[in-house]
C-alpha positions as CSV (number, residue, x, y, z in Angstrom):
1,X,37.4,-48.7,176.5
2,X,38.0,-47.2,179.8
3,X,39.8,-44.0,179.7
4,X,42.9,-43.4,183.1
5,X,41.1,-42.9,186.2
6,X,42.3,-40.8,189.4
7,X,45.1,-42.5,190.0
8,X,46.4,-43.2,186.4
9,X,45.2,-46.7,185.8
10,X,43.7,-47.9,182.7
11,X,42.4,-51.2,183.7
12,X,38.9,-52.3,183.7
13,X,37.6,-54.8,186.3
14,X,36.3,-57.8,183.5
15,X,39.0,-58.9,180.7
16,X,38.1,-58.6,177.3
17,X,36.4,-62.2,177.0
18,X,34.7,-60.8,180.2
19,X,33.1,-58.3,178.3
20,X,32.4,-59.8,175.1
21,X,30.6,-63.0,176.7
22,X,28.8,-60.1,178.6
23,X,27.7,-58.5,175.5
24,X,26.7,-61.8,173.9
25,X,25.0,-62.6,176.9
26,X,22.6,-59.6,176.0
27,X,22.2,-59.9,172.5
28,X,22.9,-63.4,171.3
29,X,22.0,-61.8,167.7
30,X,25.1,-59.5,167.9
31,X,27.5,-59.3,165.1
32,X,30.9,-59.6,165.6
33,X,30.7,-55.7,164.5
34,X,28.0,-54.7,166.7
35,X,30.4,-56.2,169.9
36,X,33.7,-54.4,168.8
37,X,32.5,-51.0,169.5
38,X,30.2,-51.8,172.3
39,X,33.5,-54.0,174.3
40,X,35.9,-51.3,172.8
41,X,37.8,-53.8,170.7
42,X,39.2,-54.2,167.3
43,X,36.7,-56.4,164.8
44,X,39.8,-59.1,165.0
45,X,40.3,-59.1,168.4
46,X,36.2,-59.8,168.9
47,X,36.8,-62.6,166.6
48,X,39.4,-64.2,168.5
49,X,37.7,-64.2,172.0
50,X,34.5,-65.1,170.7
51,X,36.4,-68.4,169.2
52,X,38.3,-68.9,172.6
53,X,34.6,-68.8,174.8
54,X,33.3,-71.2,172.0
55,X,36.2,-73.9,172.1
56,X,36.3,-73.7,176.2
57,X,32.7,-74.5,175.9
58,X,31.0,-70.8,177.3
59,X,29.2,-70.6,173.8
60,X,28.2,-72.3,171.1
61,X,27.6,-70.6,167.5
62,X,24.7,-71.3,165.3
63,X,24.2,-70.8,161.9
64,X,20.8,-69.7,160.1
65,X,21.9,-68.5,156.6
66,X,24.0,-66.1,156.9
67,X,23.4,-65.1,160.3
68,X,25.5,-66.0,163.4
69,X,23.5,-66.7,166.9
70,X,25.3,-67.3,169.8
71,X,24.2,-69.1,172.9
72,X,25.5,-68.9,176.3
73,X,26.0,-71.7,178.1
74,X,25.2,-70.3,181.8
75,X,26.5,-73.6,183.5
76,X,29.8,-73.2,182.3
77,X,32.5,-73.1,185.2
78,X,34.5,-70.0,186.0
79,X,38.0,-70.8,185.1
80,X,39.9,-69.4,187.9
81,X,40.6,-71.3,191.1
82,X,39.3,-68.3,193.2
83,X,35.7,-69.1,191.6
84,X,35.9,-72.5,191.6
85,X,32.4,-74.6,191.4
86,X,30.5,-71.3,190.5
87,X,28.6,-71.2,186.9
88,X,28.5,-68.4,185.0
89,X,25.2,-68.2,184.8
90,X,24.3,-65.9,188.0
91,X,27.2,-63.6,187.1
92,X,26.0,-62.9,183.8
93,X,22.2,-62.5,184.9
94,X,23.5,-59.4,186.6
95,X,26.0,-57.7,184.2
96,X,23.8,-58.2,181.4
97,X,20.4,-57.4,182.8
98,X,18.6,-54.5,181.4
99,X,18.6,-51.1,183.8
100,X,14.9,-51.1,184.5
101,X,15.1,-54.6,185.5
102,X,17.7,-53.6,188.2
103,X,15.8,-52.5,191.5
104,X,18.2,-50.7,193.8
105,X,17.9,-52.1,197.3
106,X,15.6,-49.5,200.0
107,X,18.3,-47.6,202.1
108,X,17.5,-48.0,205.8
109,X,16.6,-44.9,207.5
């Protein structure tokens, strides 16, 4: 959850399904209770994105017992006309990569 910034705002630059397909992204093992606190959402509302992402086709759940695994699927379409014809794949290969994979670009000099 993003507390209010200089200016007063509250908002956040990804939605919530944003951040949960992020998250999932990271840790396709993830409980719905390991997302909540990590997204900053309530167990329900977690629930609720993760079965809009699944029926517009951005994951698919698998069962083994009684554990959920989620899988991405990074050639899903952006939904919003400004992204039109660019997957998701590429987008979530950066917001979910691990730090140390992350090399910051040489500064010129």
């Amino acid at each position: 959850m993003s507390g209010p910034d200089q200016n007063g705002g509250t908002w956040t630059l990804l939605t919530g399904h944003g951040h949960v397909l992020v998250e999932i992204a990271r840790n396709p093992k993830a409980r719905i209770r390991d997302i909540s606190p990590v997204v900053g959402l309530t167990e329900r509302s977690v629930q609720a994105i993760v079965a809009d992402l699944e029926a517009a086709g951005y994951l698919t759940r698998t069962r083994t017992g009684r554990r959920v695994m989620y899988t991405v699927k990074r050639d899903s379409l952006f939904r919003h006309s400004a992204q039109e014809g660019l997957r998701v794949g590429p987008f979530l290969d950066l917001l979910a990569a691990d730090e140390t994979e992350i090399t910051p670009e040489p500064e010129d000099e």
